[in-house]
C-alpha positions as CSV (number, residue, x, y, z in Angstrom):
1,X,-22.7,13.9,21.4
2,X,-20.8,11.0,22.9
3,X,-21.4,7.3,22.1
4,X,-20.2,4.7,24.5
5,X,-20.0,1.8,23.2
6,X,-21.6,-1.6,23.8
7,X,-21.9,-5.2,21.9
8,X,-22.8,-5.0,18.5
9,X,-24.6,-1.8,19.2
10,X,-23.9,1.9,20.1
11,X,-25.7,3.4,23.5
12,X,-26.2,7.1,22.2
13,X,-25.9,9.3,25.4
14,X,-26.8,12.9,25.4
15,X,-24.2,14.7,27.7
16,X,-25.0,18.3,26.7
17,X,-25.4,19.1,30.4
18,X,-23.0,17.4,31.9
19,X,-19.7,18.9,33.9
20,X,-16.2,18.1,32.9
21,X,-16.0,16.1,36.3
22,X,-19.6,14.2,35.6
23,X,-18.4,13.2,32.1
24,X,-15.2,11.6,33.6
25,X,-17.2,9.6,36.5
26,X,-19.7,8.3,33.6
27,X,-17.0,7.5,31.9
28,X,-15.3,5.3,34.7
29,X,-18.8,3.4,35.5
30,X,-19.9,2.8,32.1
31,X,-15.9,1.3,31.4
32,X,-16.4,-0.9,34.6
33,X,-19.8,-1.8,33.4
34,X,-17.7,-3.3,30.0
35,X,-15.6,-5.5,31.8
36,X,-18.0,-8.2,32.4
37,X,-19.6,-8.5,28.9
38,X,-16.2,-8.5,27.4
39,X,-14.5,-10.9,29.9
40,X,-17.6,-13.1,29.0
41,X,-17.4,-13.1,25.1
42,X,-13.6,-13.7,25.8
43,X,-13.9,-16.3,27.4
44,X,-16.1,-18.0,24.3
45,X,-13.3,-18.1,22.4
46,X,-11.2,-21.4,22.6
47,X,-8.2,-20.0,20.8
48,X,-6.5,-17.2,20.0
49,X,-3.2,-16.7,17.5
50,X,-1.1,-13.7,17.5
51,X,-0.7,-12.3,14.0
52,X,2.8,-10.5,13.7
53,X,2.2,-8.6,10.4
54,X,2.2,-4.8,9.4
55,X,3.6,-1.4,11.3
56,X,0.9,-1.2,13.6
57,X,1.3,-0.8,17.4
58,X,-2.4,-2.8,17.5
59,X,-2.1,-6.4,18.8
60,X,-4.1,-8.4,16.2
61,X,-5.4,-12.1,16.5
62,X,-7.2,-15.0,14.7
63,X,-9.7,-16.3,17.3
64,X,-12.2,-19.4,17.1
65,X,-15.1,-19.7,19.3
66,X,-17.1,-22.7,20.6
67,X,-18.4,-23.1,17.1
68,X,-14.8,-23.3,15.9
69,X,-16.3,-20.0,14.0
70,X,-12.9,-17.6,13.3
71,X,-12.8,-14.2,13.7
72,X,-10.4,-11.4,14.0
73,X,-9.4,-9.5,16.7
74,X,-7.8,-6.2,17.0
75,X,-6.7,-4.8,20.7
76,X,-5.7,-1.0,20.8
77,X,-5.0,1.3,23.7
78,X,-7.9,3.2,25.0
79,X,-6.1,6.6,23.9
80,X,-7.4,5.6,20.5
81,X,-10.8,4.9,21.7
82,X,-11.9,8.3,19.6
83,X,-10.4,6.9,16.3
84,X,-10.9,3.5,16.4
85,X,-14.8,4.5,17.5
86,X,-14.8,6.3,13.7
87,X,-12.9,4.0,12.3
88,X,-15.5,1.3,13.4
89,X,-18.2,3.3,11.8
90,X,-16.4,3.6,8.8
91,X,-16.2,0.1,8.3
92,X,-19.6,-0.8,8.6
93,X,-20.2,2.2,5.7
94,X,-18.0,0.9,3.5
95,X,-19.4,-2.8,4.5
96,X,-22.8,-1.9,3.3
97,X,-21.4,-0.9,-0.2
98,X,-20.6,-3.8,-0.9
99,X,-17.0,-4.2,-0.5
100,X,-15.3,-7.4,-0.1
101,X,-13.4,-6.4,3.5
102,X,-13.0,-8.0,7.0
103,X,-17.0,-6.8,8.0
104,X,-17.0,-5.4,11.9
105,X,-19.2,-7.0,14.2
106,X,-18.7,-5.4,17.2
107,X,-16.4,-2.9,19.0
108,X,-16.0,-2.6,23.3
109,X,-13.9,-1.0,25.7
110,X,-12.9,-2.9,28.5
111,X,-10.0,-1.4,31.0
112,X,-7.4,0.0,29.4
113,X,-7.7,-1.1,25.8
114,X,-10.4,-1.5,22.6
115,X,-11.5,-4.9,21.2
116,X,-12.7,-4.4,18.1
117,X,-14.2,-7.6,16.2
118,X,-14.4,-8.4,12.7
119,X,-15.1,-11.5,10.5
120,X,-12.4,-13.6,9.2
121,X,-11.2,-14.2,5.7
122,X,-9.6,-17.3,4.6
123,X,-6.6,-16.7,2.4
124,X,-3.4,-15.5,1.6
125,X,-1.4,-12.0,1.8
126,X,-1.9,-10.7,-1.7
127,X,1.6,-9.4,-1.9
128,X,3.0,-12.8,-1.1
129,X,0.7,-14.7,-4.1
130,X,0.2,-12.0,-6.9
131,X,3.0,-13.5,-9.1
132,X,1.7,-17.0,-8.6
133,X,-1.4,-15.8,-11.0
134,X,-0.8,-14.8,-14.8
135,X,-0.2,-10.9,-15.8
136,X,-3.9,-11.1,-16.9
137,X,-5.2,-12.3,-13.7
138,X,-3.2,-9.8,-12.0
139,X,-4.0,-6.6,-13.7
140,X,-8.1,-8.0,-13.1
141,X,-7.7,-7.9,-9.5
142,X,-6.1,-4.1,-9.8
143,X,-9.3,-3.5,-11.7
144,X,-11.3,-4.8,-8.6
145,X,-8.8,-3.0,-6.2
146,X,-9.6,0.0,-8.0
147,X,-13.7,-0.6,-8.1
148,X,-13.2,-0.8,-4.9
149,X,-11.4,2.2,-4.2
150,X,-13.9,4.0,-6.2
151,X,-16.6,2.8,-3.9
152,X,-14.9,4.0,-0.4
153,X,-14.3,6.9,-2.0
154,X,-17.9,7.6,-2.4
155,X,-18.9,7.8,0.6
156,X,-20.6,11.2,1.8
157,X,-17.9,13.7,3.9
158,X,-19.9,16.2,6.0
159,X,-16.7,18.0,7.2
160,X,-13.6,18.2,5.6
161,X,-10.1,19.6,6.5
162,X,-8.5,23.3,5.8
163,X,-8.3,24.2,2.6
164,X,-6.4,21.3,0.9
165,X,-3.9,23.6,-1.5
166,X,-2.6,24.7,1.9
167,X,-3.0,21.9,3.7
168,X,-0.8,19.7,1.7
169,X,1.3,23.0,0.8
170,X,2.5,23.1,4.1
171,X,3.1,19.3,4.3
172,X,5.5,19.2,1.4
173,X,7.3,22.4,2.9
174,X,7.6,20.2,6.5
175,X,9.2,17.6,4.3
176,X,11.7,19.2,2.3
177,X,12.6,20.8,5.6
178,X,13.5,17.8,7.2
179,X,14.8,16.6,4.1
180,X,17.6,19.2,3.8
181,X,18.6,18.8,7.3
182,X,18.7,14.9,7.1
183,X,22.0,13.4,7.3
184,X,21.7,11.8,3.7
185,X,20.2,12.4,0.8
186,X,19.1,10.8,-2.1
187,X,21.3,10.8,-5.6
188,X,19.8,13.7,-7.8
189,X,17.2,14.3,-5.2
190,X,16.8,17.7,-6.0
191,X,14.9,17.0,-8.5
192,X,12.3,15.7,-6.5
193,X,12.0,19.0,-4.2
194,X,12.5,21.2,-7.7
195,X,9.1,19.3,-9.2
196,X,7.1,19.6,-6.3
197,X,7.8,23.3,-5.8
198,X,7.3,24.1,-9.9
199,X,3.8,22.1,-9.9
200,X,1.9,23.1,-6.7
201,X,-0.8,25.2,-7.8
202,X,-2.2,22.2,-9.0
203,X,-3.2,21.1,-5.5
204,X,-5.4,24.0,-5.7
205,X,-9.4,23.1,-5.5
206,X,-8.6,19.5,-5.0
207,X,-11.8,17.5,-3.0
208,X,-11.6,15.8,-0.5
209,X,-13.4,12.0,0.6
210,X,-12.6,9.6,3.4
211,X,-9.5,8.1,2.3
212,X,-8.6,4.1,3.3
213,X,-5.4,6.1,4.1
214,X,-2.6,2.8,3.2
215,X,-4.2,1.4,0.0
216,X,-1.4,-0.5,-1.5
217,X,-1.1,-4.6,-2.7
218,X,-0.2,-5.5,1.2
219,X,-3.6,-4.5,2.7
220,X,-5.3,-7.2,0.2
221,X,-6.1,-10.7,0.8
222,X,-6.8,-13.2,-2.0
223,X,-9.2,-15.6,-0.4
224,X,-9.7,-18.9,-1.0
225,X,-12.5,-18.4,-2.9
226,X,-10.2,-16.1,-5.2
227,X,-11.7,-13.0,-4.7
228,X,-9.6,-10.0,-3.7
229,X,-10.5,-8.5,0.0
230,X,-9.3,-5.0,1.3
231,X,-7.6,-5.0,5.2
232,X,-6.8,-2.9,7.5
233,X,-8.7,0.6,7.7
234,X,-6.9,1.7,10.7
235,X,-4.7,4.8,9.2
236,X,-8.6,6.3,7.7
237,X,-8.1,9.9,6.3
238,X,-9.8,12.8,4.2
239,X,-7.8,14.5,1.9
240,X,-7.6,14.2,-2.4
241,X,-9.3,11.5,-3.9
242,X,-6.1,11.1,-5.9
243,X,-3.9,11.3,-3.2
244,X,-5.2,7.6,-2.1
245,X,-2.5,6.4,-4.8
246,X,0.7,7.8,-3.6
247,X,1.8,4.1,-2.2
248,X,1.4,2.4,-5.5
249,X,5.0,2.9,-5.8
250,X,4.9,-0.4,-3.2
251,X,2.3,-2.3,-5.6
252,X,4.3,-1.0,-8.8
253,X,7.0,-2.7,-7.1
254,X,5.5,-5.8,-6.8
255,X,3.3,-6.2,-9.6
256,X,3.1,-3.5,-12.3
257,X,0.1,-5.4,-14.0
258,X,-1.7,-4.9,-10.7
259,X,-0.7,-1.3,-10.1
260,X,-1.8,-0.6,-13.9
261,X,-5.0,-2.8,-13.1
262,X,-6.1,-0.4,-9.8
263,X,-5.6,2.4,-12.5
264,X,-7.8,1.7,-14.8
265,X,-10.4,0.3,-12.9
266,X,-11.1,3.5,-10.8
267,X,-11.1,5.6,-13.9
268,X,-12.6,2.8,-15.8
269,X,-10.3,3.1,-18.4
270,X,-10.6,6.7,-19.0
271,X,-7.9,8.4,-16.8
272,X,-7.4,12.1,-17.0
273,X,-4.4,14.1,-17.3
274,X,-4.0,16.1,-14.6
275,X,-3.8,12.8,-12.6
276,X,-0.6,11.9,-14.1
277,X,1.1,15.0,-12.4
278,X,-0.7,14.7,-9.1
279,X,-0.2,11.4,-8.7
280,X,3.8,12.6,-9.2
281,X,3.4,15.1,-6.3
282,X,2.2,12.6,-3.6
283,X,4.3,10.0,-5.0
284,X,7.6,12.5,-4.7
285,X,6.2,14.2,-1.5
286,X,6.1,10.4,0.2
287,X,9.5,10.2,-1.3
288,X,11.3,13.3,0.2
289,X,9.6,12.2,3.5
290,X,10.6,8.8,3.6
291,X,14.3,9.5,4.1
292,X,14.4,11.4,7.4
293,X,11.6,9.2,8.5
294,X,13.8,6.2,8.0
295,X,17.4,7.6,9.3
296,X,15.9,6.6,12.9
297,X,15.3,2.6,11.6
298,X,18.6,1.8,10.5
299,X,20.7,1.6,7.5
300,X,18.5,-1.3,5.7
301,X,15.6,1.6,5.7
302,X,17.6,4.0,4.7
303,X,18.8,1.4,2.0
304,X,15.6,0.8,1.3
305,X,14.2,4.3,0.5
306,X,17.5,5.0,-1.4
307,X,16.8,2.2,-3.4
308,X,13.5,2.9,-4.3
309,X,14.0,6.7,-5.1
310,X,16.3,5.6,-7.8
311,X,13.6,3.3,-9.3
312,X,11.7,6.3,-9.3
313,X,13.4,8.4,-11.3
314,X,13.9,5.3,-13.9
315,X,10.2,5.2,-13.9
316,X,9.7,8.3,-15.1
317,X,13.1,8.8,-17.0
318,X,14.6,11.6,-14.6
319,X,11.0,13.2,-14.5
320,X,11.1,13.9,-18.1
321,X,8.0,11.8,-18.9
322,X,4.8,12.4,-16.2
323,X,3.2,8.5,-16.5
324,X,5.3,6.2,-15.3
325,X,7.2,3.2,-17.6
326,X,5.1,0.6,-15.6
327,X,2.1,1.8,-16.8
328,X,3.1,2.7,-20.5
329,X,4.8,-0.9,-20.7
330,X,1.4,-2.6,-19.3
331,X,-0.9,-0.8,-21.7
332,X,1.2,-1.8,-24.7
333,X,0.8,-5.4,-23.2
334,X,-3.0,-4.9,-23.1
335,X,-3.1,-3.6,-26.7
336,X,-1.3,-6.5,-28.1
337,X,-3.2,-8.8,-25.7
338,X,-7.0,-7.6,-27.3
């Protein structure tokens, strides 16, 4: 089944019977047949500001209409017309549970490239204002962050990838491949590869759920209303629940009262274990990654990653302690605080 899209709506089309050659002429019409509705509800809006934030290759706007009504606007190539067709479904699923997110509205292809619409939130980057709140005010929007979480997370999979404990197996073996050819090398970084190869059976009968896929304190807003908002669903993945957390070493960074927060509020205070050491694999497997990854960017990248690799290791004191400081200090906080 194929969907072409359409304002605010999805046209389902049952191409079953349909050649290769047919599909590709239905195609072509039904793009042409875009071009006027979107060059209309274009044309409705009176402005439009570029918005120069994040990695993505996505141009992404803040446009008003007639009704001086905001919205925002993300334009992709129509190569991702596929992903950015699920990723628009996904939205709306985790839209009706409630989170607090940029809701879609609509989603069109016209030419050469996707418009995909969403509402617009009032407020500030969350990274930029979390320390101008208390500790406690903080660690209650990690809480939220990690309600939320919980709530994407819950969403039904029908299909799911391999077998994760080979899945995963074979991604930490690509890294430390690349990793030992890489030109540098972190200071005691062997001690990242020697964890992840002495701990992997516990990848083994992992789940799996639709995954935000960058869930860290710079895809939240705080709006003006002081609420915290979630952004920017376009790297979507299944894999491990737990995997979700492996950038919390950017929150930690940031705001360890947060990063504790997002903890405890998807476990709801009750956090197992085993956690603890997965959350150590896909924080070290990002780690052994990031430094080949970043060898083509430069020497602040590669500064950057060094950097943060030794704040690792102080975290959880050369790997001789499996929760990390930030966490132990912030619960000792809490205990004194109640």
């Amino acid at each position: 089944m194929l969907r072409k899209l359409t304002s605010f709506h999805y046209l389902n089309l049952n191409l079953g019977n349909l050649s290769v050659d047919e599909l590709d002429r239905l195609l072509v019409k039904t793009a042409k047949c875009d071009v006027k509705r979107i060059g209309e509800s274009l044309m409705n809006f009176i402005s439009k500001v570029a918005i120069n934030k994040g990695w993505s290759d996505d141009k992404k706007y803040c446009v008003t209409d007639q009704n001086h009504q905001k919205y925002f606007l993300r334009v992709s190539d129509k190569e991702k017309l596929d992903s950015k067709k699920f990723e628009f479904d996904m939205m709306e699923k985790v839209a009706s549970l409630g989170v607090p997110m940029c809701k879609p509205i609509s989603i069109e292809l016209c030419d050469d490239e996707v418009y995909s619409l969403h509402e617009w939130i009032d407020g500030k980057d969350a990274r930029e204002t979390i320390l101008t709140v208390s500790k406690e005010q903080q660690y209650i929007y990690g809480v939220e962050a990690g309600r939320i979480l919980r709530k994407i997370h819950s969403l039904p999979v029908t299909e799911v990838r391999e077998d994760w404990e080979s899945f995963f197996n074979q991604k930490i073996d690509d890294k430390i491949k690349k990793y030992k050819e890489c030109p540098v090398q972190y200071e005691n970084g062997q001690i990242f590869i020697d964890y992840l190869n002495v701990n992997r059976e516990l990848l083994k009968d992992r789940p799996q759920v639709f995954q935000h896929g960058d869930y860290h304190i710079g895809n939240f807003m705080i709006g003006e209303d002081r609420k915290i908002y979630v952004i920017d669903f376009d790297r979507f993945d299944l894999g491990d629940p737990w995997e979700e957390f492996n950038r919390i070493v950017w929150s930690a960074q940031v705001s360890p009262s947060f990063s504790s927060g997002m903890i405890d509020g998807y476990f709801d205070g009750k956090v197992p274990d085993l956690f603890w050491k997965l959350l150590a694999i896909y924080i070290l497997s990002n780690l052994v990654g990031a430094l080949p990854w970043a060898v083509p960017y430069g020497v602040e990248e590669i500064s950057v990653m060094q950097n943060q690799a030794k704040e690792i290791l102080e975290w959880y004191d050369d790997l001789k302690q499996i929760i990390p400081s930030w966490y132990l200090i912030e619960k000792r906080l809490n205990n004194k605080r109640v």
